[in-house]
C-alpha positions, 0 to 999 in steps of 0.5 A: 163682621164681628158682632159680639165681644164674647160668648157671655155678651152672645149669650145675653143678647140671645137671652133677649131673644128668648124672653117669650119662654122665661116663666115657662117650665123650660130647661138650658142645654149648653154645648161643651164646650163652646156652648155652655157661656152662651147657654149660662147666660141664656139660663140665668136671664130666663131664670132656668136650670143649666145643663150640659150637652155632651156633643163631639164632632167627629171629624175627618182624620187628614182634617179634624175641623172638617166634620163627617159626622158627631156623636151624642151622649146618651144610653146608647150614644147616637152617630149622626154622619155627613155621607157627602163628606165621607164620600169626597174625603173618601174615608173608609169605614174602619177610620170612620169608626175608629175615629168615632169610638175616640170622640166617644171615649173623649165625651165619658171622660167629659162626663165623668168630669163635668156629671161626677156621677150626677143624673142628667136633669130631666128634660120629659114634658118640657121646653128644651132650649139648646144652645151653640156659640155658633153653627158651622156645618151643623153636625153637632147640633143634630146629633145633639138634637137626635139625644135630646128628642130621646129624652122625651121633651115637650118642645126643642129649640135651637138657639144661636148667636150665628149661623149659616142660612143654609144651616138655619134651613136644614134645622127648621124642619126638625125642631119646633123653633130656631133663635139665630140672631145673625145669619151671613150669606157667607159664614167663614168661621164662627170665631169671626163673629166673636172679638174674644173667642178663646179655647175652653178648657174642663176648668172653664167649664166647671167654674161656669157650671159652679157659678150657675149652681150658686 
C-alpha cells in the first residue's frame, strides 16, 4: 500500500505532476500542518511562493478524527459541515458550535505564530494551487476551498498525493482541476500511504516556512 516515504518525497512526485504551471503566475498553499512539506516541495520544483492555509477540522466530540465539519481562516472565518455526520452522531447544535469556536481560536493561535502579523500573500488574479498530505473525508479541503475563492484567484487546484475516488469526485465540480497521484478504492488512513508520517509540530512548520523563505 505505501507509496511515498514522507511527505517531502510526496511533494516531489506531485511537483511532477504539476510542471505544466511552472512559469505561470501561480501561488502554493500548504495545509497546516500536514500539508505545508508537501506544499513546500511543490513551490520549489515550479519555482512559486509559499503559503499557509489555516484549515482545521472540527470533529465529533466523542470522536475527533471523525470530522462533522472544518473552519477556515479568513475576515469572517468560513464553517463547512458534514450534516450526515452530525445527524448519525447526533450532535446538538451547542456542541457543534462550542467545538467550532475551539478549532477557530486554535487557527489565531496558529496565525499569530505562523503570520507574526504578516499579510496573507495575495492570491487575486492568479493560479492557486493548494495542496494536502492527503484526503480522508474531505472537509478541510472544502472549507479551505470556500477561503480560497473569496480571495478572488484566477483558477484553484487541488493537488494531493492521495485520496479517496469518492473525494476526488465530489472535488471536481468545485475547482477548476484536481492533481491526485493515487486514488484506492479502499482508502483507510492517509498514513498508510506514507512510510514516515510523523505529527508536526509549530516548530516544524516554521523551520519549513524559513527554509523556503531563503
Amino acid at each position: 500500500m505505501m507509496h511515498f516515504s514522507d511527505r517531502s518525497d510526496a511533494g516531489r512526485q506531485l511537483a511532477r505532476a504539476l510542471l505544466h504551471y511552472r512559469g505561470h503566475d501561480i501561488v502554493v498553499l500548504g495545509l497546516v500542518r500536514g500539508g505545508l512539506p508537501v506544499a513546500a516541495e511543490v513551490a520549489t520544483h515550479l519555482q512559486a511562493p509559499l503559503d499557509v492555509m489555516l484549515v482545521r477540522k472540527i470533529g465529533v466530540p466523542w470522536y475527533l478524527e471523525l470530522a462533522m465539519g472544518a473552519v477556515v481562516d479568513g475576515n469572517k472565518p468560513i464553517v463547512v459541515r458534514e450534516e450526515e455526520i452530525i445527524a448519525l452522531a447526533r450532535v446538538t447544535e451547542a456542541q457543534f458550535n462550542a467545538a467550532c469556536e475551539r478549532e477557530i481560536a486554535e487557527i489565531e493561535r496558529r496565525k499569530e505564530v505562523y503570520l507574526a502579523g504578516r499579510a496573507p500573500i495575495n492570491i487575486a488574479n492568479r493560479i492557486a494551487i493548494v495542496v494536502d498530505d492527503g484526503i480522508a473525508t474531505g472537509a478541510s479541503i472544502r472549507a479551505a476551498i470556500e477561503g480560497i475563492r473569496k480571495r478572488r484567484p484566477a483558477r484553484i487546484v487541488v493537488a494531493v498525493p492521495v485520496a479517496s475516488p469518492e473525494s476526488v469526485a465530489s472535488l471536481r465540480p468545485r475547482v477548476d482541476e484536481v492533481c491526485c497521484l493515487v486514488s484506492p478504492q479502499h482508502m483507510g488512513s492517509v498514513g498508510s500511504f506514507y512510510q514516515e508520517f510523523p505529527q508536526l509540530s509549530d516548530d516544524d512548520v516554521m523551520r519549513v516556512l524559513a527554509a523556503h523563505s531563503d
